[in-house]
C-alpha positions in Angstrom: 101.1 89.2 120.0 98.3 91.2 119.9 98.7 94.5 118.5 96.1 97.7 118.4 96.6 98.1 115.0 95.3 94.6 114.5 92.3 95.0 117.0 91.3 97.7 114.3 91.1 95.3 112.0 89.7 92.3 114.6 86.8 94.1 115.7 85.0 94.7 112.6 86.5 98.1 111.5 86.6 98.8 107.8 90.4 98.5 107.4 90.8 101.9 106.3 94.3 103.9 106.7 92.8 105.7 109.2 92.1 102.9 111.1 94.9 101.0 110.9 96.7 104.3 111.6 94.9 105.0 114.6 96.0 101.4 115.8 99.8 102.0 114.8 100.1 105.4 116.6 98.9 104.0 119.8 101.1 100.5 119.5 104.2 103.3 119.4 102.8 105.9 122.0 102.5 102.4 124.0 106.1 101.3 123.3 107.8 104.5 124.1 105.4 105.9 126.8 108.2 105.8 129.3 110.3 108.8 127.5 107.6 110.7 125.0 107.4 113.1 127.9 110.6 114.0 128.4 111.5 116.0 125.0 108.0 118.0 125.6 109.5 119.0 129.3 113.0 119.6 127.8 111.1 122.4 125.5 109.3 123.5 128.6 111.6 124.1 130.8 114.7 125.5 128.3 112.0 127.8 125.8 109.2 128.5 128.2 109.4 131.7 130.9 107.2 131.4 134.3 105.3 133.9 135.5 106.1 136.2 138.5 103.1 136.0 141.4 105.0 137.8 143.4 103.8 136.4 147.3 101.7 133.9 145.6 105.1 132.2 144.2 105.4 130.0 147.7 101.8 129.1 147.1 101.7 128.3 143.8 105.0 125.7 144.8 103.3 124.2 148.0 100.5 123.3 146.0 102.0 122.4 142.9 104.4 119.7 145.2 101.4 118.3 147.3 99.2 117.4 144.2 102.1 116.2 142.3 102.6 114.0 146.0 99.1 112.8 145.8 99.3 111.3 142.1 102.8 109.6 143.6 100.9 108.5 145.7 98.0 107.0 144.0 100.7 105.1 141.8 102.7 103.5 144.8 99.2 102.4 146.4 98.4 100.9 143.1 101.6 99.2 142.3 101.6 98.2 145.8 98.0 96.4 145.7 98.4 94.8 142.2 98.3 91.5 141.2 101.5 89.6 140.1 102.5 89.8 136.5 100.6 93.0 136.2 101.5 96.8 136.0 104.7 96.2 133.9 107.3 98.5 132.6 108.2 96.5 129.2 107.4 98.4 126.1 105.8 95.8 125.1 102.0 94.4 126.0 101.6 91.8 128.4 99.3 90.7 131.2 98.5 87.5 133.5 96.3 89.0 135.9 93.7 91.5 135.6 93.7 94.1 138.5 89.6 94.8 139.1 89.5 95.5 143.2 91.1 98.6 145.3 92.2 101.7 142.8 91.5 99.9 140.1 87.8 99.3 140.8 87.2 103.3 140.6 89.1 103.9 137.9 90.6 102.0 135.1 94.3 103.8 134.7 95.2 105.0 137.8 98.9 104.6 137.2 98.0 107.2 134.3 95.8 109.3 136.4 99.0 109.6 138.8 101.4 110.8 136.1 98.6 113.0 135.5 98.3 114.6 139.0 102.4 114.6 139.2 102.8 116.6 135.5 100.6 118.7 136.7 101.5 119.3 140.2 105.3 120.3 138.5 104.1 122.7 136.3 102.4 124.6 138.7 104.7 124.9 140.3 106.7 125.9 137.6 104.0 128.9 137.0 103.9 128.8 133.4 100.0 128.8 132.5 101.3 128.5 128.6 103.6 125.3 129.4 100.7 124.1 131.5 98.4 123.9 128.3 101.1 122.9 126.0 101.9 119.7 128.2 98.2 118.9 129.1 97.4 119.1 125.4 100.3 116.8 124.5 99.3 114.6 127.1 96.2 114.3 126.6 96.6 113.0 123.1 99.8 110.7 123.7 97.7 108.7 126.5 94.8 108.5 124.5 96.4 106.4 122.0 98.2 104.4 125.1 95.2 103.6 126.9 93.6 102.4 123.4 96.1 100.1 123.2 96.3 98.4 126.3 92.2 98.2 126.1 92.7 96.4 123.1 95.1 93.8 124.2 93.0 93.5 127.4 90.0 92.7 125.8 91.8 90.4 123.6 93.7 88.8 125.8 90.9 88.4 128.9 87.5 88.8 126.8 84.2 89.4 128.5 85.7 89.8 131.5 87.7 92.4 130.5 84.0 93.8 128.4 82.0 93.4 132.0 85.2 95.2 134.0 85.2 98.2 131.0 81.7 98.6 131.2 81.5 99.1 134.9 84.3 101.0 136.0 85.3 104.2 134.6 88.1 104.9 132.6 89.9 107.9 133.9 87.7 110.1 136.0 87.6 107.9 139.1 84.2 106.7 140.7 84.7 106.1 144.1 81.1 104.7 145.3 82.4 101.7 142.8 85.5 100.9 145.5 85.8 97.1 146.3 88.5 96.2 148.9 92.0 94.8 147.6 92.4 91.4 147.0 96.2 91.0 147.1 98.0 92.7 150.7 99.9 95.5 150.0 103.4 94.5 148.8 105.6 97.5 150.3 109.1 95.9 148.7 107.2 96.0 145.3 105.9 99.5 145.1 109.3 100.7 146.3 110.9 98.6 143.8 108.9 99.2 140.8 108.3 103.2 141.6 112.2 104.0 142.2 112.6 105.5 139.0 109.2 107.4 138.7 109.8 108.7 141.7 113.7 110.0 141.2 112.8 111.6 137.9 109.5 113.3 138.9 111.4 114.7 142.0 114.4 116.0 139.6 112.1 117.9 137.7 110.3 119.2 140.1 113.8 120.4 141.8 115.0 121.4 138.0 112.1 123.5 137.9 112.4 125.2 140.7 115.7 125.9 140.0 115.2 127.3 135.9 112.1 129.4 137.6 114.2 130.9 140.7 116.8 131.6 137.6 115.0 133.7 135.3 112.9 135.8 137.9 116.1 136.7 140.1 118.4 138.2 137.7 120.5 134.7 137.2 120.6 134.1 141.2 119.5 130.9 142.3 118.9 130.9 146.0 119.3 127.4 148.4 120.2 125.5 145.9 121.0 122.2 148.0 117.8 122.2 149.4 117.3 121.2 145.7 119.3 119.2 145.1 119.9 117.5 148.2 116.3 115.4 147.8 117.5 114.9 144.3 121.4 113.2 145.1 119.5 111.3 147.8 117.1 109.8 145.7 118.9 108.9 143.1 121.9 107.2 145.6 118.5 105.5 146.8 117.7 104.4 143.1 121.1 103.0 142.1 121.4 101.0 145.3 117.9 99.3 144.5 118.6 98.7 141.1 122.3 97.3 141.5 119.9 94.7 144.4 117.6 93.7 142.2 120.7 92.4 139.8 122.1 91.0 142.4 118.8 89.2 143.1 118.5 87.8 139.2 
């Protein structure tokens, strides 16, 4: 299976440690993308205080919730358009299509830029401007090593076609006068499927949040608290009942 640590290596690199460790940090920030987020909001949201705008607060929520919709959003249309045996949540590379129309054809990650926009929209929320640039630094760094290694499986698994797509459509800042229509229908049952979990845990941070910020700027007193978590129980009844399905299915 190709590896980047072995595309180093493949494409005329010098071997160097610093190549091949280069290759070996992004095969693991690959493998465990799923989670390497989680520890860095478990620091945000136990050692890090958000700030008190007073009447901006509701603002600063409303808009933190409706960008963190939009990059939901932009995944589920993604997932939803893709081609089958793409978009996979192994830790491990593999592809049989290559998605080039729809989202894909103005950007190259936009599942990535999505957990961007969502990351984002929750911390704003959150009104932290310190765990804002902590995260976004961490994040930044974690998917450049990710996105190196799928464009080096890519490339060695489809070739030129995978050169001619790279060179064309942008990698992560999208381009939208390079939009080509879909080529697959939307597949509704596979974006709810395949999105159920990003979904529930996205949501329960943004309710945990909400909750740790109401905490620490009223005095310990956390007010409406099932409007929290109601969302949150209801998704995650939601995500059980799709996953125990799809076993049944198998």
């Amino acid at each position: 299976m190709p590896t980047a640590a072995n595309c180093e290596l493949e494409q005329g690199y010098d071997g160097s440690r610093i190549k091949r460790f280069r290759g070996m940090m992004a095969d693991a920030c690959f493998r465990y993308r799923a989670i390497s987020v989680v520890p860095v909001l478990l620091v945000i949201l136990v050692f890090f205080h958000p700030g008190d705008f007073g009447r901006l607060d509701p603002w600063l929520s409303a808009c933190g919730l409706a960008i963190a919709l939009s990059g939901a959003a932009m995944r589920i249309v993604a997932v939803g358009f893709s081609k089958p045996s793409t978009s996979g949540r192994e830790n491990f590379l593999r592809a049989g299509n290559l998605n080039t129309s729809g989202l894909y054809s103005v950007v190259r990650n936009p599942l990535y830029v999505g957990n961007f926009l969502i990351y984002n929209g929750v911390l704003v929320a959150f009104a932290s401007p310190a765990a804002l640039a902590l995260f976004n630094a961490f994040f930044l760094v974690n998917y450049y090593f990710i996105i190196h290694s799928e464009e080096c499986f890519l490339e060695e698994q489809f070739g030129d076609e995978y050169r001619a797509y790279k060179a064309r459509v942008p990698r992560v800042i999208p381009s939208l006068s390079r939009y080509r229509r879909n080529e697959y229908p939307f597949s509704a049952a596979k974006a709810v499927v395949r999105e159920r979990g990003t979904t529930f845990y996205w949501v329960l941070f943004y309710a945990v949040a909400l909750l740790v910020k109401q905490y620490r700027l009223n005095d310990r007193a956390i007010m409406h608290f099932w409007w929290h978590a109601v969302p949150v129980l209801l998704l995650f009844a939601l995500h059980v009942f799709l996953t125990l399905s799809g076993h049944k299915r198998d």
